[in-house]
PDB file of N, CA, C, O and CB in Angstrom:
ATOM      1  N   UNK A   1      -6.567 -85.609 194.028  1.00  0.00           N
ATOM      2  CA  UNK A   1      -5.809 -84.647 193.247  1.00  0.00           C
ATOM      3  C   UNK A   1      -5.362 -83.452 194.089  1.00  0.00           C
ATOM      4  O   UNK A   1      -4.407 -82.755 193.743  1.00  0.00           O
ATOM      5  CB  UNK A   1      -6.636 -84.171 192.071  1.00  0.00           C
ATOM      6  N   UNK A   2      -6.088 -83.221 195.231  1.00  0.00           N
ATOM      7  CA  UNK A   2      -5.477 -81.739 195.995  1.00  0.00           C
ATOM      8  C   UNK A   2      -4.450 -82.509 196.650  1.00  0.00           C
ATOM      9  O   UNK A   2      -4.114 -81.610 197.420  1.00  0.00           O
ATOM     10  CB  UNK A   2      -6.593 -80.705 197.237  1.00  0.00           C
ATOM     11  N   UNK A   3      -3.602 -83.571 196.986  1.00  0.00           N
ATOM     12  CA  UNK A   3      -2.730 -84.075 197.394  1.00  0.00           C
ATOM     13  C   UNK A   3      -1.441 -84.184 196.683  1.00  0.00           C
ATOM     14  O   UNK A   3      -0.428 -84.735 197.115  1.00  0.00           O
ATOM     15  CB  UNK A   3      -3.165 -84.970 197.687  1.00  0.00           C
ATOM     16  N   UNK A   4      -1.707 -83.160 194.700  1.00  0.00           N
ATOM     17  CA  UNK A   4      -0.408 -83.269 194.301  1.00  0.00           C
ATOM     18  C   UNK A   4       0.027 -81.838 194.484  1.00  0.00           C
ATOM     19  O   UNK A   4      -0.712 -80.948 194.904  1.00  0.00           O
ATOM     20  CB  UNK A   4      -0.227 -83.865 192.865  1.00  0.00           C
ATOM     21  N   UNK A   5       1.304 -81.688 194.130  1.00  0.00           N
ATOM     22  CA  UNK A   5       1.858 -79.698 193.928  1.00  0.00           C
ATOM     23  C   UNK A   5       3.331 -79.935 193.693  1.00  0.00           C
ATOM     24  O   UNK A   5       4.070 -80.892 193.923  1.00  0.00           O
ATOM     25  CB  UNK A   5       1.676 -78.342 195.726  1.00  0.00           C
ATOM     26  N   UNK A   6       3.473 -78.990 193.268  1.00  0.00           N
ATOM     27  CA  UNK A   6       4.958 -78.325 193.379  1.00  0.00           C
ATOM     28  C   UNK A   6       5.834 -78.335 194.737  1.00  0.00           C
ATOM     29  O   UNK A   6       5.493 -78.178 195.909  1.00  0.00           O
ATOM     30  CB  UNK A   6       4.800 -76.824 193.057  1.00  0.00           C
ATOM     31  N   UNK A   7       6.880 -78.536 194.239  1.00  0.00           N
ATOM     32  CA  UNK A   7       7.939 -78.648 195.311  1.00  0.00           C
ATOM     33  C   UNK A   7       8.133 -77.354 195.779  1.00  0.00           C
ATOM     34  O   UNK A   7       8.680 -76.536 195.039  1.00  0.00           O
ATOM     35  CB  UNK A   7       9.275 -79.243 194.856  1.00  0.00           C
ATOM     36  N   UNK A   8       7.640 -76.935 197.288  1.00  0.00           N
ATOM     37  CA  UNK A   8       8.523 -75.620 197.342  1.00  0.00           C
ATOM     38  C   UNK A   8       9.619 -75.006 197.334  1.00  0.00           C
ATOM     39  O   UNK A   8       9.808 -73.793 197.426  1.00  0.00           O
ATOM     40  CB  UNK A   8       8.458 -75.243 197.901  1.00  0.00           C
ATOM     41  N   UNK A   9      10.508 -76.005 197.201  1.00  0.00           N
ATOM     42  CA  UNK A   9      11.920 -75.326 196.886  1.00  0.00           C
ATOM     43  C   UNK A   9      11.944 -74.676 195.606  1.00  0.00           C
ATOM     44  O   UNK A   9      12.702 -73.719 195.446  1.00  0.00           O
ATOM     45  CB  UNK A   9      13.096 -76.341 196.874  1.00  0.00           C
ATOM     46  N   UNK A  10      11.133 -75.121 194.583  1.00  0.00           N
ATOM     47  CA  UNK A  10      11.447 -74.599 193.480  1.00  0.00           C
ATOM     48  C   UNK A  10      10.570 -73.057 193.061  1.00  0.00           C
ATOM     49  O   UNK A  10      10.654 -72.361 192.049  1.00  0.00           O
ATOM     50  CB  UNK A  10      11.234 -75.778 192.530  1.00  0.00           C
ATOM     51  N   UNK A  11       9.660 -72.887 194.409  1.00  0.00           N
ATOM     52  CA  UNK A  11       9.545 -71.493 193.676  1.00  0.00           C
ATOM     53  C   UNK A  11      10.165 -70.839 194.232  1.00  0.00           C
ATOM     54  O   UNK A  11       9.441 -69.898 194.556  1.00  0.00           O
ATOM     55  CB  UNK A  11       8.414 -70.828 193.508  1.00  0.00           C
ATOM     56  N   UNK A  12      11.508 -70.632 194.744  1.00  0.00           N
ATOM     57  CA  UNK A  12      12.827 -69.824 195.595  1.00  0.00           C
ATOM     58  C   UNK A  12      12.982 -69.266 193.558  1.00  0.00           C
ATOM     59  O   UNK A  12      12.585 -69.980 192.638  1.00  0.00           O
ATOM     60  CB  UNK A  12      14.728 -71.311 196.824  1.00  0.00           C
ATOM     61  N   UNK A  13      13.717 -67.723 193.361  1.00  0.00           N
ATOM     62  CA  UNK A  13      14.400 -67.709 192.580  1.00  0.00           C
ATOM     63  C   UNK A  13      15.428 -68.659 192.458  1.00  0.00           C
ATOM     64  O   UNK A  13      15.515 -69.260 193.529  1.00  0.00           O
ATOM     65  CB  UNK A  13      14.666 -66.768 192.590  1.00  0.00           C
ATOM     66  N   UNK A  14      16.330 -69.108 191.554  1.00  0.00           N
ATOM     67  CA  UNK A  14      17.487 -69.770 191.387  1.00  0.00           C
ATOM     68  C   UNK A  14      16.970 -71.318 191.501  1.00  0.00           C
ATOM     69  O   UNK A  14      17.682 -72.098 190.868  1.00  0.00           O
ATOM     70  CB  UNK A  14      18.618 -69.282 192.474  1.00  0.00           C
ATOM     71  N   UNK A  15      16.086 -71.791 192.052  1.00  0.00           N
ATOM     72  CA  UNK A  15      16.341 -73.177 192.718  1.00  0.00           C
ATOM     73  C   UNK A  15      16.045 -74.017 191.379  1.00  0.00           C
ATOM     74  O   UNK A  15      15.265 -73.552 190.548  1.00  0.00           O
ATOM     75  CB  UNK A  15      15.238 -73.595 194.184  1.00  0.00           C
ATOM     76  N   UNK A  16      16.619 -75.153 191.192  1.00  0.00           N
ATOM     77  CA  UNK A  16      16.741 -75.724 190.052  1.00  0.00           C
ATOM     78  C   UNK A  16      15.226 -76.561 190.187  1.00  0.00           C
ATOM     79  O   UNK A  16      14.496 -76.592 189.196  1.00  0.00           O
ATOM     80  CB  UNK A  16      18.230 -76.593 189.896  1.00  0.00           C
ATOM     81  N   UNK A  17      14.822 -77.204 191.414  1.00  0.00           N
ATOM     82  CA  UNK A  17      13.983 -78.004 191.702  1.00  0.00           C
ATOM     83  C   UNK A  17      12.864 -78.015 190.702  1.00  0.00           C
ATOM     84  O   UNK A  17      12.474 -76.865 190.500  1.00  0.00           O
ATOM     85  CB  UNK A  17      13.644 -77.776 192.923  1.00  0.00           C
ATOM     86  N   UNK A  18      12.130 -79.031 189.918  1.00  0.00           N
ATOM     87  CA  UNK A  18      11.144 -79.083 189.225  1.00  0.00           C
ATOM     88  C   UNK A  18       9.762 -80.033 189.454  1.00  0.00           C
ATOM     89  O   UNK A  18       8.789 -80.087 188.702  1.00  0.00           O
ATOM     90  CB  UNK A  18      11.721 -79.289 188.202  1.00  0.00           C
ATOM     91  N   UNK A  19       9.992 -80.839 190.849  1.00  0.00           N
ATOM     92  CA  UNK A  19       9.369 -82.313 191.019  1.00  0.00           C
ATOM     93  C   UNK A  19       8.316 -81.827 191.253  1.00  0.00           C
ATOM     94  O   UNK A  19       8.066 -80.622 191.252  1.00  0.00           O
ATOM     95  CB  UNK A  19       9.833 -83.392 192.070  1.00  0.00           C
ATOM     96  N   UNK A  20       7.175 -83.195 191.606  1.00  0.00           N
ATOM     97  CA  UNK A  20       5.964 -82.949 192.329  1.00  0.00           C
ATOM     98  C   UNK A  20       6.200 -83.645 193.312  1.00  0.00           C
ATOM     99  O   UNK A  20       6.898 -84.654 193.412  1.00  0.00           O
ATOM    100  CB  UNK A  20       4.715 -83.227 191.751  1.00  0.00           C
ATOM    101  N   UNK A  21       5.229 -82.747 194.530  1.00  0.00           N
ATOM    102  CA  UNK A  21       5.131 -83.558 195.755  1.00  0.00           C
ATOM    103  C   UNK A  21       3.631 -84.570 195.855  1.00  0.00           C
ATOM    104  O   UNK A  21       2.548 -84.134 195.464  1.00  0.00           O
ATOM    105  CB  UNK A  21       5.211 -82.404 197.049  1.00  0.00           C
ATOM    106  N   UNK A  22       3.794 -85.887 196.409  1.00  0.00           N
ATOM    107  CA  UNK A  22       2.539 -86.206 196.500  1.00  0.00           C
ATOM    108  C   UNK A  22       2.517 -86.604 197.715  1.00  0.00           C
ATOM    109  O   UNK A  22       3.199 -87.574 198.046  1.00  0.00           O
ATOM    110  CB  UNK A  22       2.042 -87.059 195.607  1.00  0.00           C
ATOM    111  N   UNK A  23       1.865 -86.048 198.461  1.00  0.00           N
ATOM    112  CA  UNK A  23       1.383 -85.648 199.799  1.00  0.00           C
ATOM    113  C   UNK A  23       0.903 -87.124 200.306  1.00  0.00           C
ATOM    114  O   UNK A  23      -0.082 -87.648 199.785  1.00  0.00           O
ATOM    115  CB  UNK A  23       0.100 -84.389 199.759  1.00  0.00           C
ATOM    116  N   UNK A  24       1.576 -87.718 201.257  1.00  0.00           N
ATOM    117  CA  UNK A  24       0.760 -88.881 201.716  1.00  0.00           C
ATOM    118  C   UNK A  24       0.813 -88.804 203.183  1.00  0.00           C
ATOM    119  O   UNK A  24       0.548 -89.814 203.835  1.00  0.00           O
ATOM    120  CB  UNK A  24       1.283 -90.294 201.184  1.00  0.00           C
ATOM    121  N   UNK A  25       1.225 -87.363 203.945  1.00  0.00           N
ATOM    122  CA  UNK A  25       1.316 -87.463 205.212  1.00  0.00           C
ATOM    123  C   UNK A  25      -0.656 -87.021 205.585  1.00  0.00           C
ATOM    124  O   UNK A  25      -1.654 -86.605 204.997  1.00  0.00           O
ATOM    125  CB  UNK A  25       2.782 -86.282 205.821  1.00  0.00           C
ATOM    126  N   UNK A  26      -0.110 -87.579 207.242  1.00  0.00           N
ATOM    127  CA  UNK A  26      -1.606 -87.573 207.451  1.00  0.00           C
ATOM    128  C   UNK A  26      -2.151 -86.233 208.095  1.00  0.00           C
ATOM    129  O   UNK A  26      -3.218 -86.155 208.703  1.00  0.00           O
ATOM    130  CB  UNK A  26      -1.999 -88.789 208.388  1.00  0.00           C
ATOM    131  N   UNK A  27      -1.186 -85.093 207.856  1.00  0.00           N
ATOM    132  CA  UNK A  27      -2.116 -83.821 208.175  1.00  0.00           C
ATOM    133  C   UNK A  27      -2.090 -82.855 206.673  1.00  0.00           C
ATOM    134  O   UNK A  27      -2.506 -81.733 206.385  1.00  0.00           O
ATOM    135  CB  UNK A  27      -1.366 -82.812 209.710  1.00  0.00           C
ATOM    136  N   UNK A  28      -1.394 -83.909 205.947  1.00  0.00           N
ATOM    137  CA  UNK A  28      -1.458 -82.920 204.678  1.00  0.00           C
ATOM    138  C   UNK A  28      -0.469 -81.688 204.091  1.00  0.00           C
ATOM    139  O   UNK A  28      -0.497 -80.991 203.076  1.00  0.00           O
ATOM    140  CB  UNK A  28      -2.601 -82.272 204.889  1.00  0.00           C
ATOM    141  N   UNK A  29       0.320 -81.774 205.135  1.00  0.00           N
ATOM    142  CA  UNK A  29       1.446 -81.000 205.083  1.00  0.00           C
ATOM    143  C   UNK A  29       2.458 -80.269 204.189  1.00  0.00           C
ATOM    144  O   UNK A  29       2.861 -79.106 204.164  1.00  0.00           O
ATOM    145  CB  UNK A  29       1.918 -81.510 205.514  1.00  0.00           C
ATOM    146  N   UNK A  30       2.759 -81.508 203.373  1.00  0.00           N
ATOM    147  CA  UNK A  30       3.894 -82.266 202.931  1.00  0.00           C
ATOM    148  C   UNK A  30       4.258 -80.962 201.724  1.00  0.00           C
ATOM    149  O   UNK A  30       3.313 -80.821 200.949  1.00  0.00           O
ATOM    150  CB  UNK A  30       3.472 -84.105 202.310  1.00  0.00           C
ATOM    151  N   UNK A  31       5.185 -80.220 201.505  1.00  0.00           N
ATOM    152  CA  UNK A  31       5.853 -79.177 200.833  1.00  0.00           C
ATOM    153  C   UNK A  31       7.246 -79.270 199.907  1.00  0.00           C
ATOM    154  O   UNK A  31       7.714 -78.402 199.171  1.00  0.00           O
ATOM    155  CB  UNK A  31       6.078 -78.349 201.834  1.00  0.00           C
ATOM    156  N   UNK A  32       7.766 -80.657 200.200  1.00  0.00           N
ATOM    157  CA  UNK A  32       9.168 -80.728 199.875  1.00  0.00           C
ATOM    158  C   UNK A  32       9.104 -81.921 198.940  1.00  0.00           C
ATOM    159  O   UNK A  32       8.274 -82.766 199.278  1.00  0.00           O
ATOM    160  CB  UNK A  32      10.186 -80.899 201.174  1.00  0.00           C
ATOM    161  N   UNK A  33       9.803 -82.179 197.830  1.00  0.00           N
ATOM    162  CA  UNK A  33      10.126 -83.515 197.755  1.00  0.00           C
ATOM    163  C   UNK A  33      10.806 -84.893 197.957  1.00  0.00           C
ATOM    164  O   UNK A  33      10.841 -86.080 197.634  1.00  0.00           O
ATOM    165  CB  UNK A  33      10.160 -83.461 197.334  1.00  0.00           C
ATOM    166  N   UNK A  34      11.495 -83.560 198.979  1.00  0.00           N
ATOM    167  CA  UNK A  34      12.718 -84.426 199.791  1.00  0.00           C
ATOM    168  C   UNK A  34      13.551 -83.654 200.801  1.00  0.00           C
ATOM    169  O   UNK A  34      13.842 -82.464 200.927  1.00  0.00           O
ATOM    170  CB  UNK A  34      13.837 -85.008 198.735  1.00  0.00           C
ATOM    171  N   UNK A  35      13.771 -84.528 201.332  1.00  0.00           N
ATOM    172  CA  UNK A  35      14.800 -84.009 202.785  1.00  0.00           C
ATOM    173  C   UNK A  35      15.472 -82.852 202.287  1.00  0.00           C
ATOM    174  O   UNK A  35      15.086 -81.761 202.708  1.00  0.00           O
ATOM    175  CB  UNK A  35      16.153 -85.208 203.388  1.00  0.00           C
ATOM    176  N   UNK A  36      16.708 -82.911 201.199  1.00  0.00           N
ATOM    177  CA  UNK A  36      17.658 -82.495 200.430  1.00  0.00           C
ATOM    178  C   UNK A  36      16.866 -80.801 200.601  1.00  0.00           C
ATOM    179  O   UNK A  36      17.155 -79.890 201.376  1.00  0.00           O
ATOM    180  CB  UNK A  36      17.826 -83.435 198.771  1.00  0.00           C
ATOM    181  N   UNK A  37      15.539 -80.902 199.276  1.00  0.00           N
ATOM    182  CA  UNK A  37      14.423 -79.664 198.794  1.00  0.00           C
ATOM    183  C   UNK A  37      14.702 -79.169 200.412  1.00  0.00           C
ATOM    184  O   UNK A  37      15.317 -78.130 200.653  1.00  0.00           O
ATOM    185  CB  UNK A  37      12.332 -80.202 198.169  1.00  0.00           C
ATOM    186  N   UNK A  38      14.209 -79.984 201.388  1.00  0.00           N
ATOM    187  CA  UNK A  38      14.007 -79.385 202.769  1.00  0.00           C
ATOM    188  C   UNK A  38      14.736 -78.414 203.094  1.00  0.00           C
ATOM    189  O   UNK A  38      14.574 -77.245 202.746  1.00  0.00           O
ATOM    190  CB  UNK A  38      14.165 -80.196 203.747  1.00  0.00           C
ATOM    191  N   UNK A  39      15.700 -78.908 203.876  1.00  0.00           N
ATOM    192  CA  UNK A  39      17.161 -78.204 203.670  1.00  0.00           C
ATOM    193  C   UNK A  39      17.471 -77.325 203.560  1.00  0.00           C
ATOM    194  O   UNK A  39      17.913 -76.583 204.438  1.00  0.00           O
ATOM    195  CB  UNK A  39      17.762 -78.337 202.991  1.00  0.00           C
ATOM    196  N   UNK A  40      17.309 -77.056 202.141  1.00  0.00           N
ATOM    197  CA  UNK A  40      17.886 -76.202 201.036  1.00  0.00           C
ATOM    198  C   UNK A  40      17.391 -74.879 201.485  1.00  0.00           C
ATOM    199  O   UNK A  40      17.861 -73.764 201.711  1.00  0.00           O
ATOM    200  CB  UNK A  40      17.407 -76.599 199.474  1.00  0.00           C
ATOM    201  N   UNK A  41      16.059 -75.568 201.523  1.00  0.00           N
ATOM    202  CA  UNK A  41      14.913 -74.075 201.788  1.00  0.00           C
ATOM    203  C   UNK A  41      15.477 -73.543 203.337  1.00  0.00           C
ATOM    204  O   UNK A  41      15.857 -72.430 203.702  1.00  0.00           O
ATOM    205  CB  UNK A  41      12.692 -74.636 201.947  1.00  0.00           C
ATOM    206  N   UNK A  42      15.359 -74.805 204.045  1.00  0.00           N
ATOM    207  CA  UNK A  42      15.870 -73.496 205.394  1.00  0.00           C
ATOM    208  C   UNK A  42      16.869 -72.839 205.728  1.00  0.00           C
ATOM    209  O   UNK A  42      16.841 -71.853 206.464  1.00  0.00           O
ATOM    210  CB  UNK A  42      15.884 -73.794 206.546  1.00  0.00           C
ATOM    211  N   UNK A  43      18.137 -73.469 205.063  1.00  0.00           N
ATOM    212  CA  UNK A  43      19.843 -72.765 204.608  1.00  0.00           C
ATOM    213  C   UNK A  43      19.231 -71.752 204.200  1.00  0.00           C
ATOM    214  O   UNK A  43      19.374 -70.821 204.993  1.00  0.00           O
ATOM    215  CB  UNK A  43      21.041 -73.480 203.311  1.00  0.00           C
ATOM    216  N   UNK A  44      18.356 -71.393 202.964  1.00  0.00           N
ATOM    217  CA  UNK A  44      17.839 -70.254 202.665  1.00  0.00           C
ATOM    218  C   UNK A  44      17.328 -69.290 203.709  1.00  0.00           C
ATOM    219  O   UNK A  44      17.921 -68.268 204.054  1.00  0.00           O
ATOM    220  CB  UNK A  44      16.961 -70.533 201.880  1.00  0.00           C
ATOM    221  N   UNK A  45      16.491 -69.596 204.049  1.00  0.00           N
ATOM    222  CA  UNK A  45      15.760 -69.000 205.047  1.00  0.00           C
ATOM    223  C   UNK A  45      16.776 -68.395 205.828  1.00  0.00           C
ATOM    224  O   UNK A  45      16.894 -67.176 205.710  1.00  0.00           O
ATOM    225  CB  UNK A  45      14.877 -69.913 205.802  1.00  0.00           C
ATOM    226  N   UNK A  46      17.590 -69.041 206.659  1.00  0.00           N
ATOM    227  CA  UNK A  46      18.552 -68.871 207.662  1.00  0.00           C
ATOM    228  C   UNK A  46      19.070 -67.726 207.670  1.00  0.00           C
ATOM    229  O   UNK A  46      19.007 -66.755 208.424  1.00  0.00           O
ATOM    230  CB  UNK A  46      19.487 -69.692 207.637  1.00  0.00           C
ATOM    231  N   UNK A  47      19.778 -68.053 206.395  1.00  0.00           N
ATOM    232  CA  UNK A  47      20.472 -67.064 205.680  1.00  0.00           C
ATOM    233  C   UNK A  47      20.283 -65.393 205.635  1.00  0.00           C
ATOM    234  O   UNK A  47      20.913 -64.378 205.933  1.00  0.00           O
ATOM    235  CB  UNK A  47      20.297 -67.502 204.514  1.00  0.00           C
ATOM    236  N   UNK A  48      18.916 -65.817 205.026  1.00  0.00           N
ATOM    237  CA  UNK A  48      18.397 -64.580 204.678  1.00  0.00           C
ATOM    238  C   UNK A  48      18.020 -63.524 206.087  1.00  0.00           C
ATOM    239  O   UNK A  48      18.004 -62.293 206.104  1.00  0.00           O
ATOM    240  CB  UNK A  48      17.076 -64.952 203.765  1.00  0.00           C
ATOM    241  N   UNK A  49      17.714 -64.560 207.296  1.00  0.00           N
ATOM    242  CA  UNK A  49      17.345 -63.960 208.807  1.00  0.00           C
ATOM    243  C   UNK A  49      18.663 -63.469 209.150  1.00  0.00           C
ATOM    244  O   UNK A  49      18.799 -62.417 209.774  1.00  0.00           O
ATOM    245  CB  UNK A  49      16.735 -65.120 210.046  1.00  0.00           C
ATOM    246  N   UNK A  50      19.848 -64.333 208.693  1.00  0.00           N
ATOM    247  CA  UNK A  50      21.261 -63.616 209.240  1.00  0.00           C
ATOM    248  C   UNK A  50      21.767 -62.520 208.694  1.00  0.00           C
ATOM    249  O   UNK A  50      22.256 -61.662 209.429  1.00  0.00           O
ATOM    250  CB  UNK A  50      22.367 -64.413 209.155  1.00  0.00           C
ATOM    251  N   UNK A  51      21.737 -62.351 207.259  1.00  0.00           N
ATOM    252  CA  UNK A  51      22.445 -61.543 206.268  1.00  0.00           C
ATOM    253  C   UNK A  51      21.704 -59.904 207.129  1.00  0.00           C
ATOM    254  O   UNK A  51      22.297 -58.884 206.776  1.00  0.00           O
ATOM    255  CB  UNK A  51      21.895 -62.042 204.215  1.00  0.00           C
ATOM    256  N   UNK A  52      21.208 -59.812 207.560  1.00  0.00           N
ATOM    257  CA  UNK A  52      20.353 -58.590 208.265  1.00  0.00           C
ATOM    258  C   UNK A  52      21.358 -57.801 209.053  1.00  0.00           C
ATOM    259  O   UNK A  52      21.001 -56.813 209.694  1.00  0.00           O
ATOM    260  CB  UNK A  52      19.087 -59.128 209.347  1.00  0.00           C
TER     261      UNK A  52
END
């Protein structure tokens, strides 16, 4: 059970994302539910380092 969670894209304000992730990598990592979630978040990120 500590291998399920929330997608982190979806706790960004705005982000529509609602899934669960279920973690099957082998360091435990796993944050996204998908490439796409991935992405999204670091366009964000990016963004937010540039807009400065």
């Amino acid at each position: 059970m500590h291998r399920l969670a929330r997608c982190a894209a979806g706790q960004a304000p705005g982000d529509p994302c609602r899934n669960v992730v279920v973690d099957v990598t082998r360091n435990g990592r796993q944050q996204y539910c998908s490439v796409r979630c991935n992405n999204r978040a670091a366009v964000r990120r990016h963004r937010e380092r540039t807009s400065r």
